[in-house]
DOVEXVEX-61817 format. One line per 5 residues: number of its first residue (from 1); for each residue x, y, z of C-alpha. Coordinates in Angstrom, 2 decimals, m for minus. Layout:
<dopas>
NUM = X:Y:Z ~ ...
</dopas>
This chain:
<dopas>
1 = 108.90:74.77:62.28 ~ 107.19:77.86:63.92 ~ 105.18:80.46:62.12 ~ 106.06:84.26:62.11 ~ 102.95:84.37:64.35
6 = 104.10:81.90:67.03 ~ 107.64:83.90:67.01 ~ 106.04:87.01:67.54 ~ 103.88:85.57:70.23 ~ 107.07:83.97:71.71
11 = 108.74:87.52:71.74 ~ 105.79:89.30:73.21 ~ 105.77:86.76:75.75 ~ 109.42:86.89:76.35 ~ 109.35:90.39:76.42
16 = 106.60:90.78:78.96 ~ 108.43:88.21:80.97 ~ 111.40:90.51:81.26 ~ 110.03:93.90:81.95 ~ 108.86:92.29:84.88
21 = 111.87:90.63:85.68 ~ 113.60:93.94:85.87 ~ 110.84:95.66:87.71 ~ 111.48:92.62:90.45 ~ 115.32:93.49:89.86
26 = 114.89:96.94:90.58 ~ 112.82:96.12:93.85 ~ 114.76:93.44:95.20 ~ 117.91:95.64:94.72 ~ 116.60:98.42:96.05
31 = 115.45:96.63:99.24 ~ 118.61:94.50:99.54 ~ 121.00:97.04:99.37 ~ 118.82:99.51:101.89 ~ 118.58:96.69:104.05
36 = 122.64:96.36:104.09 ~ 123.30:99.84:104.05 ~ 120.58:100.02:107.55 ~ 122.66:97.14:109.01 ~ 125.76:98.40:108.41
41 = 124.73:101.92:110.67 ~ 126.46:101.95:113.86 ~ 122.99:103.06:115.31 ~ 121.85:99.31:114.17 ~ 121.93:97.09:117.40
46 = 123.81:94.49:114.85 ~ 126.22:92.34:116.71 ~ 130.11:93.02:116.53 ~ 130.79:89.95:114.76 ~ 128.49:89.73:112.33
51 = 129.85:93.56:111.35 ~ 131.15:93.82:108.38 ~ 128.45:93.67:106.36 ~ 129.20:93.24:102.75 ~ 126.93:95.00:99.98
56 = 126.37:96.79:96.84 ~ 128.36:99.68:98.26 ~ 131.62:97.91:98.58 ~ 131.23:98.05:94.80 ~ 134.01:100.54:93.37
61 = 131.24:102.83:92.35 ~ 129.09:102.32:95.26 ~ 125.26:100.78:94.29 ~ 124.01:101.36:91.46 ~ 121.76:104.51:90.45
66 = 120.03:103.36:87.80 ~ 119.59:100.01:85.40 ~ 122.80:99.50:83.48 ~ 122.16:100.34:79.68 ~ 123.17:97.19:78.89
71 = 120.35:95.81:80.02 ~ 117.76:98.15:78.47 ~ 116.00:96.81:75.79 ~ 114.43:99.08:73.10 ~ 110.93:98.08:73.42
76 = 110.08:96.05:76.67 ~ 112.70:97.93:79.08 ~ 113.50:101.17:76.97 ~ 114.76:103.49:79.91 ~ 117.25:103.57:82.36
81 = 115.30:104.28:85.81 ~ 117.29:106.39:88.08 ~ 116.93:107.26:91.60 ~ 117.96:103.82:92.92 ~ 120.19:105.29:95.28
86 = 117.81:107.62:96.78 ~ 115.30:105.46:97.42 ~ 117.90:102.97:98.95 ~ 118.94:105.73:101.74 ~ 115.52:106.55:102.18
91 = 114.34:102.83:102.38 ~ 117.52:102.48:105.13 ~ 116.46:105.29:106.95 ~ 113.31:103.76:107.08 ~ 115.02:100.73:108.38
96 = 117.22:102.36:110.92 ~ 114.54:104.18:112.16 ~ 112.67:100.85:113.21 ~ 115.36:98.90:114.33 ~ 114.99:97.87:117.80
101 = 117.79:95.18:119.76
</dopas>
């Protein structure tokens, strides 16, 4: 059996554990689908047959803007972060910008 104090340490842990799981979500999305969206630019030297290149776009909605409510959690991930999509395009433009054959 577990004492109210372990299961609120186990929580706080837990909790910890997950805002930083969807910080790394946010990040990894973020530079996965700017990476996909650079690759995908025809000014990309990316080889014909390796075109096209699936990603978060082909999504009906297109990527994702912000961290789906669902996953918010009232105390250790209480907002929705928006402005995923702009900092894709300007991580891809970034991207593009560099790209070199």
């Amino acid at each position: 059996m577990a004492t109210i104090t372990e299961i609120l340490a186990d929580r706080a842990e837990a909790g910890s554990r997950y805002a930083s799981a969807v910080e790394e979500l946010q990040s990894a999305y973020v530079a996965l689908a700017a990476i996909d969206a650079a690759l995908s630019n025809s000014n990309v030297p990316l080889p014909a047959e390796m075109r096209p290149v699936r990603q978060f776009a082909d999504a009906p909605n297109g990527p994702l803007d912000a961290l789906p409510a669902d996953l918010t959690h009232p105390e250790f991930a209480p907002f929705m972060t928006f402005g995923w999509r702009a900092s894709i395009a300007a991580e891809a433009s970034r991207i593009i910008n560099r790209a070199t054959a």
